[in-house]
C-alpha positions as CSV (number, residue, x, y, z in Angstrom):
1,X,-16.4,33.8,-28.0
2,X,-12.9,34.2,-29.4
3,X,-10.3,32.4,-27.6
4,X,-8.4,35.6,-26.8
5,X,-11.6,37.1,-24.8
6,X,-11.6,33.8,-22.8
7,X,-12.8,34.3,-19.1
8,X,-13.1,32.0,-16.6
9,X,-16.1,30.0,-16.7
10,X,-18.4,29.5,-13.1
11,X,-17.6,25.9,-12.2
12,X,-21.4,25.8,-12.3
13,X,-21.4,26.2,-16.2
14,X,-19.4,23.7,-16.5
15,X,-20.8,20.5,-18.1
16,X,-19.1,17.5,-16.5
17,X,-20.3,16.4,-12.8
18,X,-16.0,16.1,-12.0
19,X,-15.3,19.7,-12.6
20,X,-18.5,21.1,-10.5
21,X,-19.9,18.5,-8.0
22,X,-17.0,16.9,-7.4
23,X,-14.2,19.2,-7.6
24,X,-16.0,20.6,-4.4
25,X,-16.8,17.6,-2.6
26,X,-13.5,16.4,-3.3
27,X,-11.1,19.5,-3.5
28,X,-8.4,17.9,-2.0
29,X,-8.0,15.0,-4.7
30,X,-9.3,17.2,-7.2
31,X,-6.1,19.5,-6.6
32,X,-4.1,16.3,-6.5
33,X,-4.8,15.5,-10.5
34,X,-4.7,18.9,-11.4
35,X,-0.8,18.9,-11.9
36,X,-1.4,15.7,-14.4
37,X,-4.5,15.3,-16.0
38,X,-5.8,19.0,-16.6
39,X,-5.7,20.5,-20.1
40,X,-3.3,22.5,-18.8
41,X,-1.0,19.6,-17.3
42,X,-1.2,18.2,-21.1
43,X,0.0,20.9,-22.3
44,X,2.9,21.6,-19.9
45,X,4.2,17.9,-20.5
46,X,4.2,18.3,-24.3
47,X,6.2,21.6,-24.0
48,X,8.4,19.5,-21.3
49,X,8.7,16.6,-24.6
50,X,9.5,19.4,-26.9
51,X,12.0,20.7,-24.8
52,X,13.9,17.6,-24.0
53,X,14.0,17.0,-27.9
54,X,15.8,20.0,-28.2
55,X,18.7,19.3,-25.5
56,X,19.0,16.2,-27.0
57,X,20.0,17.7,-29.9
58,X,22.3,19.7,-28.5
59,X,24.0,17.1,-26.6
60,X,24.5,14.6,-29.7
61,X,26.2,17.6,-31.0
62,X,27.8,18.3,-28.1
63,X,26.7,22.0,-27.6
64,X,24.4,21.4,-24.2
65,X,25.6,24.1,-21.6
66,X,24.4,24.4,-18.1
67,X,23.4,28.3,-19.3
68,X,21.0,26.5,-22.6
69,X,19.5,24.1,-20.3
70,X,18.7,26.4,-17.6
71,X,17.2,29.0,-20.1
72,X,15.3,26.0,-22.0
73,X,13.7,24.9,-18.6
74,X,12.4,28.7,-18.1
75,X,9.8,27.9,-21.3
76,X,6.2,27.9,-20.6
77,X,3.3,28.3,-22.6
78,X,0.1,29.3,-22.1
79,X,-2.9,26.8,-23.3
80,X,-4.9,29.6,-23.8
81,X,-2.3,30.7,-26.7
82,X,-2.0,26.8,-28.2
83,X,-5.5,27.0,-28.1
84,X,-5.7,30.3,-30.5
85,X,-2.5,29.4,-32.4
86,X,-5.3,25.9,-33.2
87,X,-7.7,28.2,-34.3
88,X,-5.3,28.9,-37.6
89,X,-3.8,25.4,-37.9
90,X,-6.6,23.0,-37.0
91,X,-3.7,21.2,-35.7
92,X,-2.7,20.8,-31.9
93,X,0.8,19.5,-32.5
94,X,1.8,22.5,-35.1
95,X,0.0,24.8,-32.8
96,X,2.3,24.3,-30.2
97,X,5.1,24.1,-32.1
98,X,4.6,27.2,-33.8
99,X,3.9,29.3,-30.2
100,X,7.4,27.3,-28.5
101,X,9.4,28.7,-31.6
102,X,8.2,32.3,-30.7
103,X,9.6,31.9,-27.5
104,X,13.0,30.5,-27.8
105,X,15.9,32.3,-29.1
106,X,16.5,32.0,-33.1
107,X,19.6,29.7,-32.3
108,X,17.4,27.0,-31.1
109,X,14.6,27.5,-32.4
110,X,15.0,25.4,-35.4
111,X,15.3,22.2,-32.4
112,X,12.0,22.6,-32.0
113,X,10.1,19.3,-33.5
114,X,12.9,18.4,-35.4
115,X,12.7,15.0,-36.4
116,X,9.6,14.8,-34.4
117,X,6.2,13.4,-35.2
118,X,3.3,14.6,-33.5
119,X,2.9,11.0,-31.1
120,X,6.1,11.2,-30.6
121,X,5.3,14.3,-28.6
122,X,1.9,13.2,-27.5
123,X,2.6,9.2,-26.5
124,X,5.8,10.3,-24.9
125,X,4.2,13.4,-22.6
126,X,1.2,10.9,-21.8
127,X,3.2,8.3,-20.2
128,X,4.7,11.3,-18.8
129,X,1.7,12.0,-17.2
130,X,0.2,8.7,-16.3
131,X,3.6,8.0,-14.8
132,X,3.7,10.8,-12.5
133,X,-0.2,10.9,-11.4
134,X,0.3,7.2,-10.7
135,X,3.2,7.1,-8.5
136,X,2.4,10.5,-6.8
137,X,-1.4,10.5,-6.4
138,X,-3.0,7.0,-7.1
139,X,-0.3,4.6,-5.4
140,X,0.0,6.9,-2.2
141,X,-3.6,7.0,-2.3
142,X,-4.2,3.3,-2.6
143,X,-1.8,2.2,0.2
144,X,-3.8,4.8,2.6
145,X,-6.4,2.7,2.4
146,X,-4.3,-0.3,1.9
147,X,-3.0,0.6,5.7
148,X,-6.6,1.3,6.9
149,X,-7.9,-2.1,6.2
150,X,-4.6,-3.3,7.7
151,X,-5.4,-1.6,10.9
152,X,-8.9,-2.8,10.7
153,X,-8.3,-6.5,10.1
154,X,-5.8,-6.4,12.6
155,X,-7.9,-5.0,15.3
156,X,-10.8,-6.7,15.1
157,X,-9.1,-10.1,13.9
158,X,-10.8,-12.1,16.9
159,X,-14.3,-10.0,16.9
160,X,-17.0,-12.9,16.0
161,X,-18.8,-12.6,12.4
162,X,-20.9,-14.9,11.0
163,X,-20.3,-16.4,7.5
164,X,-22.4,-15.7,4.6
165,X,-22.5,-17.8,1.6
166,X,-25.3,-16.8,-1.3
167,X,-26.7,-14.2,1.2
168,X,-27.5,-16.9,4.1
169,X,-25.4,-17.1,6.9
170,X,-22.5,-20.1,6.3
171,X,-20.1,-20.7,9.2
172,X,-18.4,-18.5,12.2
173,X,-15.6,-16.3,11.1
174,X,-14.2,-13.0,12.4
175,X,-14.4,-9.3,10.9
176,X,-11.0,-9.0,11.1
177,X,-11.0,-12.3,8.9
178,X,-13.6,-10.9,6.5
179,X,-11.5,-7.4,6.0
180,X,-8.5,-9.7,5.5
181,X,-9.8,-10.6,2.2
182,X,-10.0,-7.0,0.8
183,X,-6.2,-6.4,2.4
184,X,-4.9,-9.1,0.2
185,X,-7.5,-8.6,-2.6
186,X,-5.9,-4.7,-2.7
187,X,-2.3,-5.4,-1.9
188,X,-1.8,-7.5,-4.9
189,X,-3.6,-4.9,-7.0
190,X,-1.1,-2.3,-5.6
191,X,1.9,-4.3,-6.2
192,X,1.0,-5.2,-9.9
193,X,0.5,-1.0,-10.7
194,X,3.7,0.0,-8.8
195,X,5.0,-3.3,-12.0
196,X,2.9,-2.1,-14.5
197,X,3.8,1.7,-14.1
198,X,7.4,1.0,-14.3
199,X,6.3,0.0,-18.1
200,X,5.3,2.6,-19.7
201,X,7.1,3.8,-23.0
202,X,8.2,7.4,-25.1
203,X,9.5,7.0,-28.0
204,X,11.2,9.3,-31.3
205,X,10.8,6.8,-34.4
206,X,8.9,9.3,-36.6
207,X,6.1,9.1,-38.7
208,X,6.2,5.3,-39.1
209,X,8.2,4.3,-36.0
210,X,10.7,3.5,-38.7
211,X,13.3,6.2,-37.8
212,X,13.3,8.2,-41.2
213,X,13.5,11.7,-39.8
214,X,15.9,11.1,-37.5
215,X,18.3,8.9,-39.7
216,X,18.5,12.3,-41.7
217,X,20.1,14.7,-38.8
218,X,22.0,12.3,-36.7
219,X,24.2,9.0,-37.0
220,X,22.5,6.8,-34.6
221,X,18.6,8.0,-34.3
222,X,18.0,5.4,-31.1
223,X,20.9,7.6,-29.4
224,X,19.1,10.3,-29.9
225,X,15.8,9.0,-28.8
226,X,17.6,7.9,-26.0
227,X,18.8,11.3,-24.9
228,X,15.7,12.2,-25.5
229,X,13.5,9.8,-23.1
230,X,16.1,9.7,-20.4
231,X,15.4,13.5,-19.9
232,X,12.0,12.4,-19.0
233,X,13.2,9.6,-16.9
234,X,11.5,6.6,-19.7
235,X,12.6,4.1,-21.8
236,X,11.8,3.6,-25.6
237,X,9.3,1.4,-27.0
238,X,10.5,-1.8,-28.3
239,X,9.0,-1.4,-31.2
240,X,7.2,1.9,-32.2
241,X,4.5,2.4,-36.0
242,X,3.8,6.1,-34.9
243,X,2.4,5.3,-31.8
244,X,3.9,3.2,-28.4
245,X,2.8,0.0,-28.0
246,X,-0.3,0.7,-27.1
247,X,-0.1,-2.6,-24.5
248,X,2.0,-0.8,-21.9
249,X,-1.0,1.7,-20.7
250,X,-3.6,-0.7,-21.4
251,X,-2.1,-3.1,-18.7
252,X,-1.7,-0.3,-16.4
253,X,-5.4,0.8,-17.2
254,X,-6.8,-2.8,-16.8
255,X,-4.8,-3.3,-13.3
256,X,-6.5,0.6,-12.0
257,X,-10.0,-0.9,-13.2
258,X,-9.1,-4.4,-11.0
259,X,-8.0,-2.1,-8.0
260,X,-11.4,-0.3,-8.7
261,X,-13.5,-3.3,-8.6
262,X,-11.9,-4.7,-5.7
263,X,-13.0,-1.3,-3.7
264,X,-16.6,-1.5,-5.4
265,X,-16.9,-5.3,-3.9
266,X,-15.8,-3.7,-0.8
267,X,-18.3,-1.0,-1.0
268,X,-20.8,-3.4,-1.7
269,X,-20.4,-5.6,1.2
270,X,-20.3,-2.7,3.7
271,X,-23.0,-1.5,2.3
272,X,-25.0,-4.9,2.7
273,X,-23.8,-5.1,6.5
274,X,-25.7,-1.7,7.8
275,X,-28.9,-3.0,6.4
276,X,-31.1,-2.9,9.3
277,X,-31.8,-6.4,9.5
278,X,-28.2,-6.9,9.7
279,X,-26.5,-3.8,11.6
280,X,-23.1,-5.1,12.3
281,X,-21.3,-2.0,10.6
282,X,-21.7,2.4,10.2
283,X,-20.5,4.2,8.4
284,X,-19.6,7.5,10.2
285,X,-22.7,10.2,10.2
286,X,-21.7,13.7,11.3
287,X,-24.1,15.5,13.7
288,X,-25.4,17.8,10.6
289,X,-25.7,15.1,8.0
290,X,-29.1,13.7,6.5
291,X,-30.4,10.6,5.5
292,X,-33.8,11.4,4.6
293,X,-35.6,14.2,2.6
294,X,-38.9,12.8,4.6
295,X,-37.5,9.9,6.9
296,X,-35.6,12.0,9.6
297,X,-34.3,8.3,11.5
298,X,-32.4,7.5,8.2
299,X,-28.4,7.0,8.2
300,X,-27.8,5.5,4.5
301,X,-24.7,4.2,3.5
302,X,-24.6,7.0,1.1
303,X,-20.9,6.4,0.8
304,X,-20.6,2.9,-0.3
305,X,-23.8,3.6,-2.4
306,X,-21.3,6.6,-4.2
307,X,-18.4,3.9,-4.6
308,X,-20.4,1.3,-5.9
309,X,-22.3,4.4,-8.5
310,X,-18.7,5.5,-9.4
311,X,-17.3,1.8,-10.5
312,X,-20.8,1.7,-12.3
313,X,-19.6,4.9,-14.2
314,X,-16.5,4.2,-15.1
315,X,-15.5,0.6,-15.0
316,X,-17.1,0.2,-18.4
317,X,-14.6,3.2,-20.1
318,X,-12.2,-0.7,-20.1
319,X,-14.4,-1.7,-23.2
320,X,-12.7,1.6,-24.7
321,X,-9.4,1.1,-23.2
322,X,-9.4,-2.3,-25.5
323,X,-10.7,-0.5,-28.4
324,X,-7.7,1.7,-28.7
325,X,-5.3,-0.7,-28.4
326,X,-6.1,-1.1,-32.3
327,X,-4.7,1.3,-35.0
328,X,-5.0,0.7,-38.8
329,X,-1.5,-0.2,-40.6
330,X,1.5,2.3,-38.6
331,X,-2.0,5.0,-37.2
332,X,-5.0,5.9,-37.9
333,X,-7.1,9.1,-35.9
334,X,-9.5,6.8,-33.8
335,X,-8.2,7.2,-30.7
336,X,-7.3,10.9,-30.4
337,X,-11.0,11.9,-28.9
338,X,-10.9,8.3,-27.0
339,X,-7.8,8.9,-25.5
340,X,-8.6,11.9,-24.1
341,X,-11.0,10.8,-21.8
342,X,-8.6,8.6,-19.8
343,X,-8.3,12.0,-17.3
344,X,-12.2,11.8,-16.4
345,X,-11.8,7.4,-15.6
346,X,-8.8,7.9,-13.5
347,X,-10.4,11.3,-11.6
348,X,-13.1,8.7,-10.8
349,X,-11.6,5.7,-9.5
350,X,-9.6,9.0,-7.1
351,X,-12.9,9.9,-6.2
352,X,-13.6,6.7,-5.2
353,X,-10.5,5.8,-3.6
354,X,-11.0,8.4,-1.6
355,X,-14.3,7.9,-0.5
356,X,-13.6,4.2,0.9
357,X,-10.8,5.6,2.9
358,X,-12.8,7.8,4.4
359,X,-15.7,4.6,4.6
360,X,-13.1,2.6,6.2
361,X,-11.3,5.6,8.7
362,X,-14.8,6.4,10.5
363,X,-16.5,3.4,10.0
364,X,-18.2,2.3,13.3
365,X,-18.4,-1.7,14.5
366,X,-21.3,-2.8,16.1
367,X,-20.1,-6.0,18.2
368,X,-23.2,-6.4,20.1
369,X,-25.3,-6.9,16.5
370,X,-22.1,-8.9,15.3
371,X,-22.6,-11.4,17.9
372,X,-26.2,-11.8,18.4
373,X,-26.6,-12.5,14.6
374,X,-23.7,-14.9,14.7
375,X,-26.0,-16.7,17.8
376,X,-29.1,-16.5,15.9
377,X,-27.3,-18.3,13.0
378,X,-27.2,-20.8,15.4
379,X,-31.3,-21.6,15.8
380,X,-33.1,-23.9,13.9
381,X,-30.8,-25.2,10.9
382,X,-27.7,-24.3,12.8
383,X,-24.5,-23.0,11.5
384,X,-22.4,-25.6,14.0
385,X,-24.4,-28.6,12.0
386,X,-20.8,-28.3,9.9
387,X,-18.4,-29.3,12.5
388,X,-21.0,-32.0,14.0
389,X,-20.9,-33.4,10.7
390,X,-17.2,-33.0,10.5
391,X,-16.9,-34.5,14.0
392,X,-19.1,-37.5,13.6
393,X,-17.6,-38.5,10.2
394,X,-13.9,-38.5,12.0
395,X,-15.7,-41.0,14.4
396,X,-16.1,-43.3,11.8
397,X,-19.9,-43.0,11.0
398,X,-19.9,-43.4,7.3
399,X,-23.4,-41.5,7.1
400,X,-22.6,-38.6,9.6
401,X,-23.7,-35.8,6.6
402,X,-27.1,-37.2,6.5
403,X,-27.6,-37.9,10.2
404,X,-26.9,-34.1,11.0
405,X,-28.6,-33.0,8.2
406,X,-31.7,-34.8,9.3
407,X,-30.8,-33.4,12.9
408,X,-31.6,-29.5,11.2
409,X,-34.7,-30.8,9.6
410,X,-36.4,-31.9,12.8
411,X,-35.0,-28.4,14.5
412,X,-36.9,-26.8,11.8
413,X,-39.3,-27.9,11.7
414,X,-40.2,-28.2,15.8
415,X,-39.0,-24.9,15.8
416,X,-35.9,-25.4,18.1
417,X,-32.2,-24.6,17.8
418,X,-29.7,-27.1,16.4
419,X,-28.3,-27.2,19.8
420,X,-31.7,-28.8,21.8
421,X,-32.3,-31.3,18.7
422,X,-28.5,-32.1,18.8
423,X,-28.8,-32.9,22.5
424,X,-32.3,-35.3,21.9
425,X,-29.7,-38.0,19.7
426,X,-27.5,-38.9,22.8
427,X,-25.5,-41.7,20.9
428,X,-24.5,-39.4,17.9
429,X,-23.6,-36.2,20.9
430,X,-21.5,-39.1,22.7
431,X,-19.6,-39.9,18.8
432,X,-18.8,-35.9,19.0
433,X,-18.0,-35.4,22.3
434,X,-15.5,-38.0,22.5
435,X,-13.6,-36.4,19.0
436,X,-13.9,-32.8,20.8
437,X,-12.1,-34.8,24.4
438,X,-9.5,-35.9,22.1
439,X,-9.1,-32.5,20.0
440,X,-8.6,-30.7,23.7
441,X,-11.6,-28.7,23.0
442,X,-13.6,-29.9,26.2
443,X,-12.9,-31.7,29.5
444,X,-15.8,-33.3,29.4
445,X,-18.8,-35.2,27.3
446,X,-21.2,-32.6,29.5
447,X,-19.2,-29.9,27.9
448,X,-20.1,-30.8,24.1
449,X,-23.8,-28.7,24.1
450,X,-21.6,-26.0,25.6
451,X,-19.5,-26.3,22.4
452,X,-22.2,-25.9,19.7
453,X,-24.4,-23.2,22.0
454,X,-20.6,-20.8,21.5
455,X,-20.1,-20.4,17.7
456,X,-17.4,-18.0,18.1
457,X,-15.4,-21.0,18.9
458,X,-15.4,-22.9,15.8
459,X,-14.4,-20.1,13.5
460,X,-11.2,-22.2,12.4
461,X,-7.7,-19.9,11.5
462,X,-10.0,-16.8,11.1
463,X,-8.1,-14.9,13.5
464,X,-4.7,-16.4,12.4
465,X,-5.2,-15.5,8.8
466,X,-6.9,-11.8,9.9
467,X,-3.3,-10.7,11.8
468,X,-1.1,-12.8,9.4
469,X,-2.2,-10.4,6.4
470,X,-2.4,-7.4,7.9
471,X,1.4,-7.9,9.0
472,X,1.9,-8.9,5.6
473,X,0.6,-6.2,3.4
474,X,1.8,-3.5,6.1
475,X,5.2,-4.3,5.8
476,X,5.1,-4.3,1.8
477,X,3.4,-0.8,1.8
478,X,6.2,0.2,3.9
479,X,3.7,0.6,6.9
């Protein structure tokens, strides 16, 4: 079908799962990027580039007026013409050019591309882009749900958890304690793109990055290019060959794919917590949803499944991020298909950004579970074997590991908790009880089994460390 006959196409036609299944599930995001990375967006930040090429031009020559600038900001194309105008020159670049010089009067028409490259239309009008979707979408976004698991942490900083090391349960902690890690995990991440963003480059050095065009029309090309960038609010590359320094995005890129994985892990370890046999989270289930085609009880974690399948999509686009960062001599072509697919990774790690907010805004705490799994940690091997270990070394017993350690064994294997086979060695519970006297943790050497039967009570600066990073990370996200 000819361009000109274009119609709209049924989002069900169309052939990527972002632009039909999730551009419903997620309108509200989807809407979000639309202004940045739609094929529309790229083309309304190129016309943007071409038009601040052309009042910089004027004002080098001193001819900018308030009327030329106001009638130059009026200029918008069509894709759908770019994209017909392409059909003729095989050329994106020249396409647009050729359509902007149609619609400006003859007097400035001549501006348009002059001393211009093609990259130094396209680099300059992506970093436009990436700029403005990452400081209006993705960091807004991402200190949402910085603020969630602030809130979260926070509030249930003193609710008891047990510890899990390779997948077996370690020592007592808190939630609060455990959520803690993803605030500070994710607040660093945050910081280092509002950094990284602050980087990225335009530039106006021509065909080699060497300034030849330019050196032609105008005295001082780098004023120029300056003129130029500073109407789209960037700096130039330090050094250009036809393209920016390609390290400026990648570092951005990398940091959005450490902020992504930090989400998956998060994900992940929700998603391990509502397994049945563990139950100590939910995530929220409305009264219509389904878990089950044929298992009507079922209540998956659909949602931290969809985080973790996203990350799995689009973490590995990285491996391409790299691969562009290399160009043949001052540019070869290799990354002008590449490039392009930068939209669909950073719709995705929105998608998923989303979806853990919502994860972590209805997500339901099961302190009854939390508790009786921390006290079943407790049988047989015994999670408190650590601090009567700790406790009996302090007393000066230079074997105290392997005495407690044999103390789990015989609990074991007699099929008692560590507490009972704790309380059958009344010389190494005397050792203890007088080091828990001193710390001020009992009254009493009768009070010591209490101790070890309550492991909510050694989980150590858990709660401290839970309340000291959510105040941390809420003031720097301006919470």
């Amino acid at each position: 079908m000819p361009l000109s006959d274009m119609e709209a196409r049924n989002i069900f036609q169309n052939l990527s799962p972002i632009d039909h299944r999730y551009s419903v599930a997620e309108q509200a995001v989807f809407q979000s990027l639309v202004p940045w990375l739609s094929e529309e967006a790229s083309v309304d930040s190129c016309v943007k580039a071409e038009i601040a090429l052309i009042i910089a031009h004027l004002t080098i020559r001193g001819k900018m007026t308030n009327a030329l600038r106001a009638e130059l900001e009026k200029c918008t194309v069509d894709p759908a013409e770019i994209y017909a105008e392409e059909e003729k020159t095989s050329h994106n670049i020249k396409a647009l050019v050729n359509v902007l010089k149609q619609k400006l009067p003859q007097n400035l028409a001549h501006f348009v591309h002059l001393g211009a490259t093609s990259v130094d239309i396209l680099d300059t009008s992506l970093s436009l882009r990436i700029k403005g979707v990452t400081r209006e979408v993705i960091l807004p976004s991402l200190r949402k749900l910085e603020l969630l698991l602030c809130a979260l942490a926070e509030r249930e900083a003193d609710t008891p958890q047990v510890g899990r090391t390779h997948g077996q349960h370690a020592v007592p902690i808190t939630l609060g304690f455990a959520i803690s890690e993803y605030v500070a995990r994710l607040g660093k991440s945050i910081l280092e793109i509002e950094n990284r963003v602050k980087d990225l480059k335009g530039k106006l050095s021509g065909a080699a990055g060497a300034y030849n065009a330019t050196s032609m029309i105008v005295k001082d090309p780098r004023e120029l290019e300056h003129i130029y960038l500073d109407e789209l609010n960037l700096e130039p590359s330090e050094y250009s060959t036809q393209l920016v320094e390609p390290e400026y995005l990648l570092r951005l890129l990398l940091e959005f794919n450490i902020a992504f994985g930090i989400i998956a892990n998060l994900a992940d370890d929700l998603r391990n917590l509502q397994r049945s046999e563990i139950g100590e989270v939910r995530e929220g289930f409305s009264a219509d949803q389904v878990g089950s085609s044929t298992m009507p009880q079922k209540r998956n974690p659909w949602n931290c499944e969809h985080v973790k399948s996203l990350w799995k999509t689009f973490m590995p686009r990285v491996q391409t991020f790299f691969m562009d960062q290399i160009s043949e001599h001052q540019r070869d072509l290799t990354n002008s298909a590449s490039q392009r697919f930068i939209s669909d990774y950073i719709t995705g790690f929105c998608f998923a950004i989303s979806r853990m907010t919502k994860v972590i805004k209805e997500l339901g705490i099961v302190k009854k579970k939390l508790l009786s799994n921390l006290q079943s940690g407790n049988l047989y091997g015994g999670i408190m074997a650590e601090p009567a270990y700790i406790l009996l070394a302090e007393a000066g017993i230079p074997d105290a590991h392997e005495i407690v350690r044999k103390i789990t064994l015989t609990a074991e294997r007699e099929n008692m908790s560590f507490t009972v086979a704790l309380s059958r060695e009344p010389q190494v519970l005397v050792h203890i009880s007088d080091k828990l006297k001193e710390l001020g943790l009992i009254d009493s050497p009768d009070e010591a089994i209490f101790f070890f039967e309550n492991p909510q009570k050694y989980s150590g600066l858990s709660a401290q460390k839970a309340r000291a990073l959510a105040e941390k990370y809420k003031i720097l996200m301006g919470g």
